[in-house]
N, C-alpha and C positions, 0 to 999 in steps of 0.2 A: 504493500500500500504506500510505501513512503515514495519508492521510486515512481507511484503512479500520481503521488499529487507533487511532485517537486516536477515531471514530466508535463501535468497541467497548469503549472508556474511559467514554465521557458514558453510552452505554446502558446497561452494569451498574450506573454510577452511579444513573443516573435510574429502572430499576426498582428499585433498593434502598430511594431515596429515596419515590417512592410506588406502591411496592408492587405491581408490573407485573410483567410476562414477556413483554414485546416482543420480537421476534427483531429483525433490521435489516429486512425487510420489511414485517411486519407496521406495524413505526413508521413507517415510510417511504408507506405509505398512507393509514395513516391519522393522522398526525401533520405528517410534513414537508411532504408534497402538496400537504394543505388548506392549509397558511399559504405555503410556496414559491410554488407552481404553479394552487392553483386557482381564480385571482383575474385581474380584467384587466390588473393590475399585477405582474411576477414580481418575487421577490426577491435571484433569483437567475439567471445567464445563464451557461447553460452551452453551448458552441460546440460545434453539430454534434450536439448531444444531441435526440431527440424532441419535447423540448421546445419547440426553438426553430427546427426544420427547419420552411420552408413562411411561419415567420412575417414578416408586409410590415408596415413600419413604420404606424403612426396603424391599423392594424388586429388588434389584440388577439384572441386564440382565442376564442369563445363556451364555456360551459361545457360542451356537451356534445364540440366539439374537445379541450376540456381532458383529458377524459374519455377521450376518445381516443386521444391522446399517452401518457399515464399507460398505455394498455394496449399504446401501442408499447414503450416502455420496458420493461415486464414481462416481453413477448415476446421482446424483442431480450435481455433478459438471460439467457431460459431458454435461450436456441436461438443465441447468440450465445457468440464469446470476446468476454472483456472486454479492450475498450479507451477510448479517451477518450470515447470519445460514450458511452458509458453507464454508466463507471466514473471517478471524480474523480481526477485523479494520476496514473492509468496511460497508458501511455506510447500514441500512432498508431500503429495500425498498417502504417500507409504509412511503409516506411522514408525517402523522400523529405520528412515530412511535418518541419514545423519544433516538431513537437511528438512527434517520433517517440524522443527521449533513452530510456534506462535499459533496452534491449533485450536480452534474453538469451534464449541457449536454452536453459536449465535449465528444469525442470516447476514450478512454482512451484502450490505450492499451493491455489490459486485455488477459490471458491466465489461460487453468487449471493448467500450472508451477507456476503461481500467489497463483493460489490458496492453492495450497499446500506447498507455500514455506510460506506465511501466519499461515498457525497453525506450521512449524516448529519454524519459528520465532516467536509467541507468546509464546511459551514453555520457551521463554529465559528471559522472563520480570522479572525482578528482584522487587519483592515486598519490600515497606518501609512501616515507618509507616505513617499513613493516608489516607490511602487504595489507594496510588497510589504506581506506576510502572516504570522502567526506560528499555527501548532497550538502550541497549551500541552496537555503531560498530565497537569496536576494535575484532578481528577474535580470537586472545587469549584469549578472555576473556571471550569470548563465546562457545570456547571448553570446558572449566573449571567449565562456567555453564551445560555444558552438561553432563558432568564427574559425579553431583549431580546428574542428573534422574536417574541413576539405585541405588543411594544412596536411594533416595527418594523412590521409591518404593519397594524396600528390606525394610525398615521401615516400610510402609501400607502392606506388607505381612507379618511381624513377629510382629506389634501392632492389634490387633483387634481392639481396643478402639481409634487408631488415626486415626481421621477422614480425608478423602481427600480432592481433589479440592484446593489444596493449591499450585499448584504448582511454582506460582509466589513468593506465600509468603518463600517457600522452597529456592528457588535461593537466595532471600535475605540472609536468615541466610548460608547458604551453603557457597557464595561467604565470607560474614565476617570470619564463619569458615574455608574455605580454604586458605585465606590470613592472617590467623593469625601464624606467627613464634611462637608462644608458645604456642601452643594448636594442629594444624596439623602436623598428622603423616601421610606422603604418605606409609606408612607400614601399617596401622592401619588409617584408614582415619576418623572414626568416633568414638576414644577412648574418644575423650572431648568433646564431641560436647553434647552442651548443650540448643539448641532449641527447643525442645519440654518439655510441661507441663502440666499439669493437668487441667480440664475445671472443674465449680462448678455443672456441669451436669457427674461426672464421667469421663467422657471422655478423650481425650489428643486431642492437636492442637499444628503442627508448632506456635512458635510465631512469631511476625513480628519483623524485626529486625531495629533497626533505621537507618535512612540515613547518620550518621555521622561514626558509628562503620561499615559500609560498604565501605565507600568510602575512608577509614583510610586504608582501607584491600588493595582495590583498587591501592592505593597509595603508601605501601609499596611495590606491588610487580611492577608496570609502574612510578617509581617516577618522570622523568622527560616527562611524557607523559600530552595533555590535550585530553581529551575526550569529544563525544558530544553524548547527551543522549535526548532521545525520553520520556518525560514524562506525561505519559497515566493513566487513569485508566475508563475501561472497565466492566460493570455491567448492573443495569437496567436502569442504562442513562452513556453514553460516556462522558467523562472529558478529553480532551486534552490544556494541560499546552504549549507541544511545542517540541522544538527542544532547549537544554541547553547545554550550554559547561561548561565542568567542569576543571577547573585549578588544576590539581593534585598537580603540585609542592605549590600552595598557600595553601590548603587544610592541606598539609604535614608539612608547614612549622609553626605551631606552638606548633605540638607535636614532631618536632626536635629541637625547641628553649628549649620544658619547658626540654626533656631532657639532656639540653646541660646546662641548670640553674640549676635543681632541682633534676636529675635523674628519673631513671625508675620504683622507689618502687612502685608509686602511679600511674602507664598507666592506670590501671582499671580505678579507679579514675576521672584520668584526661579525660577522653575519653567520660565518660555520662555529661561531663560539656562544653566543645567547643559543638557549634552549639546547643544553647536551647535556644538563645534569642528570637525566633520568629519561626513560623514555615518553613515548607520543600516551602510550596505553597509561603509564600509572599518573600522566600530569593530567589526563583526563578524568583519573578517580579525585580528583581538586571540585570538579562537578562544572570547572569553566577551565578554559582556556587565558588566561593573562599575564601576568609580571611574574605570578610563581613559576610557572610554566618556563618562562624567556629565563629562569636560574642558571648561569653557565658549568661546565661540570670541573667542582677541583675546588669550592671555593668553599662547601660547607665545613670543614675542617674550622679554620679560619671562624666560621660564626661561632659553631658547637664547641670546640675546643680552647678558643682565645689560641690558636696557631698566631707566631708572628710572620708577617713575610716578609720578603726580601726584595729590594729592587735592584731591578740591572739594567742599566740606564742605555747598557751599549748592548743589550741582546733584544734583538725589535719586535720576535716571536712573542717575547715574554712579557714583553712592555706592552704590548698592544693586548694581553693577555690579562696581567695587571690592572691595566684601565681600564675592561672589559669587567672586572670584578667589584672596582670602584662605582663604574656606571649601574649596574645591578644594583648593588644596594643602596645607590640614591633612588631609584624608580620605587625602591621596597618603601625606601622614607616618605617618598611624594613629598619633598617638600627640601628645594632645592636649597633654601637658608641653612639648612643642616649641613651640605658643603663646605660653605665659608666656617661654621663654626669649627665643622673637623679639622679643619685648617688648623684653624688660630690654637685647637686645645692642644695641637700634635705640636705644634710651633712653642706654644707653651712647656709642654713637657720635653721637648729637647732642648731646649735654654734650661729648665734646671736640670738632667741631666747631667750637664757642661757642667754645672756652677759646682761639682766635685770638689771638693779638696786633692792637689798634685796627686795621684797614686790610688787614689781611692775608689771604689763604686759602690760607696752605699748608696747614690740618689738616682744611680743611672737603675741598679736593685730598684729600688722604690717605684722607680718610673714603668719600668719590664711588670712588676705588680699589677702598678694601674691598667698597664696595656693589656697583660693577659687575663683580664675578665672578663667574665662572658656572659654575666650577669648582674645584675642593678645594685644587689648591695656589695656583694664580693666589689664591684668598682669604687663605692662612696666611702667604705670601710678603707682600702688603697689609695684612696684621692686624699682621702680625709687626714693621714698619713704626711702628705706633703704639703698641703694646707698650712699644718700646723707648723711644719719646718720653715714656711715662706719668708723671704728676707725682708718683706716689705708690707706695709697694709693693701698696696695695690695688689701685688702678686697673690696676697690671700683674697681680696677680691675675688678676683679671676678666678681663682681654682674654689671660689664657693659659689661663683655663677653657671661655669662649669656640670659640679656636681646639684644644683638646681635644676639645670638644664635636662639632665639625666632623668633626676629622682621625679619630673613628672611628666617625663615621655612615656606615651603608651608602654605596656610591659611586652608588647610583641615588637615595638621597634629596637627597644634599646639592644639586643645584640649585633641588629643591622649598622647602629648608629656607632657602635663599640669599634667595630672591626672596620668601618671607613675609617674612624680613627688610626688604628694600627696601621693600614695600606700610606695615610697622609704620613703619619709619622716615620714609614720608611722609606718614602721619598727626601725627606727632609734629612735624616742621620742618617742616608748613606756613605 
């Protein structure tokens, strides 16, 4: 059902946009057909379907089998219930089947407009990596994926070697490369485009494209939009994750931080490092998609621990790596004034650090205290500490505005706020 209403989503779109009255059948004939199915190369494999019953590998249907299939289909839907061989989503009807999930005996309102609005809408599944799938139901964003299928198959008719069936995997890279500002040319739509590659069997295959460099795409072009996303993945057992909302503006918001800190040399860069701490499956048990999600991987240490880290000014992998970690947990703080502060307090604690006596390290000790906490009093108990030691009433100031500062930030920011601390402080005492 989901791929037959996100299917009746593109359609209203798409005859609004030029001017049509397709029903789901009618498109499905004469649109989807020709570029899916009527070719020796499919773009799509669907199990158990007309389409692909009969067929033996290295022997592709002749056109007029094509033709044929397309009328079993037809048949099978007039004269048939819908189930997986001729409907996308819907559940086997063999209760033993490993694809037999979401069975009911309620009458469910069912038509053959269902059913063909079903493989339109399954055309639109945008592949990631992990072999799962997202319907989006915003209506422009599903023109756009539409725009890719004759992309795609102008490809599988001038590559011999690249193999089909990918057409989910296609939408993914398609979509990243249509929302990227510096690679898409609407003149030239496929001069950069860089997704396809070579298999160790000779061959070429779409790659899959990651879920972060997609929804970055996503994001630059609906920035103040949240979308919600159907997360499937469909084979020889069904995997459905859900229904996800995806917060575009939180997604966005820390590759408009790093380039409002750091600039844009490094967007490659920075882009394969938000969202690796964990995968697509468990940052969707979060029940959204946002800033948690974009967590880079390497960095929890550092919060849960009080790890200190180190900076290397002259290794640019790492530095760019570093900033990457900084920038995350300002997006966690939402609240860009807490930058400047981590500044001034890391600024703060390495001037007394220095103020040592010749030989000594009890204050840089003291200091190493304060940093490695990783929790709210453990820090004011260690602050509290150097306060008392201050040379100055100013400097006890500072280190009681400091510890103020802390004692009433949220208790879910302060280890975010703790450990930008550490990152400024090791820029400073390298």
């Amino acid at each position: 059902m989901i791929a037959a209403n996100i299917g009746k989503i593109f359609l209203k779109a798409y005859n609004e946009k030029y001017e049509t009255s397709y029903r789901g059948k009618d498109f499905f004939v004469e649109k989807y057909f020709p570029l899916f199915f009527d070719e020796e190369k499919y773009m799509q494999w669907v199990t158990n379907s007309p389409f692909v019953q009969g067929i033996k590998k290295g022997a592709p249907p002749s056109a007029p089998e094509r033709k044929q299939k397309l009328l079993a289909l037809t048949e099978k839907v007039s004269n048939s219930g819908a189930d997986a061989s001729i409907a996308i989503g819907f559940p086997s009807l063999d209760l033993t089947a490993t694809t037999s999930g979401q069975l009911t005996n309620l009458s469910l309102p069912l038509d053959e407009e269902d059913v063909y609005l079903s493989w339109i809408g399954s055309g639109l599944g945008v592949g990631i990596q992990g072999g799962l799938s997202i319907l989006f139901d915003k209506p422009a964003l599903l023109l756009d994926i539409f725009d890719g299928w004759s992309v795609y198959r102008d490809y599988l008719n001038r590559m011999p070697q690249l193999r089909g069936n990918q057409i989910n995997t296609w939408n993914g890279q398609w979509v990243a490369h249509r929302y990227n500002p510096h690679l898409y040319d609407p003149d030239d739509p496929t001069a950069s485009f860089t997704g396809i590659s070579a298999t160790k069997d000779g061959g070429q295959e779409v790659d899959t494209q990651s879920w972060v460099t997609i929804l970055i795409g996503i994001c630059r072009t609906y920035p103040d939009s949240q979308l919600t996303g159907y997360v499937y993945n469909l084979g020889q057992t069904n995997t459905t994750i859900g229904f996800i909302p995806f917060r575009l503006p939180q997604i966005k918001l820390p590759f408009d931080l790093y380039e409002k800190y750091f600039g844009t040399t490094k967007q490659e860069e920075v882009k394969h490092l938000f969202g690796t701490a964990f995968g697509f499956t468990k940052a969707c048990q979060m029940g959204a998609i946002g800033i948690n999600a974009m967590e880079p991987k390497g960095l929890r240490d550092y919060i849960d621990k009080g790890k200190l880290p180190v900076y290397n000014e002259q290794d640019e992998e790492k530095k760019i790596n570093f900033n990457t970690y900084q920038i995350w947990l300002l997006a966690m703080l939402n609240n860009e004034q807490l930058w400047e502060n981590a500044q001034q307090f890391a600024s703060a604690l390495h001037q007394y650090a220095l103020s040592s006596d010749k030989g000594k390290k009890d204050k840089a000790n003291q200091v190493k205290s304060v940093l490695s906490a990783a929790r709210k009093k453990q820090f004011i108990d260690s602050l509290t500490v150097i306060a008392e030691d201050a040379a100055n009433e100013t400097d006890k100031t500072s280190y009681a505005e400091m510890g103020r500062l802390v004692h009433l930030m949220p208790e879910d920011n302060v280890p975010y706020f703790l450990t930008l601390v550490r990152f400024q402080f090791a820029i400073i005492h390298k």
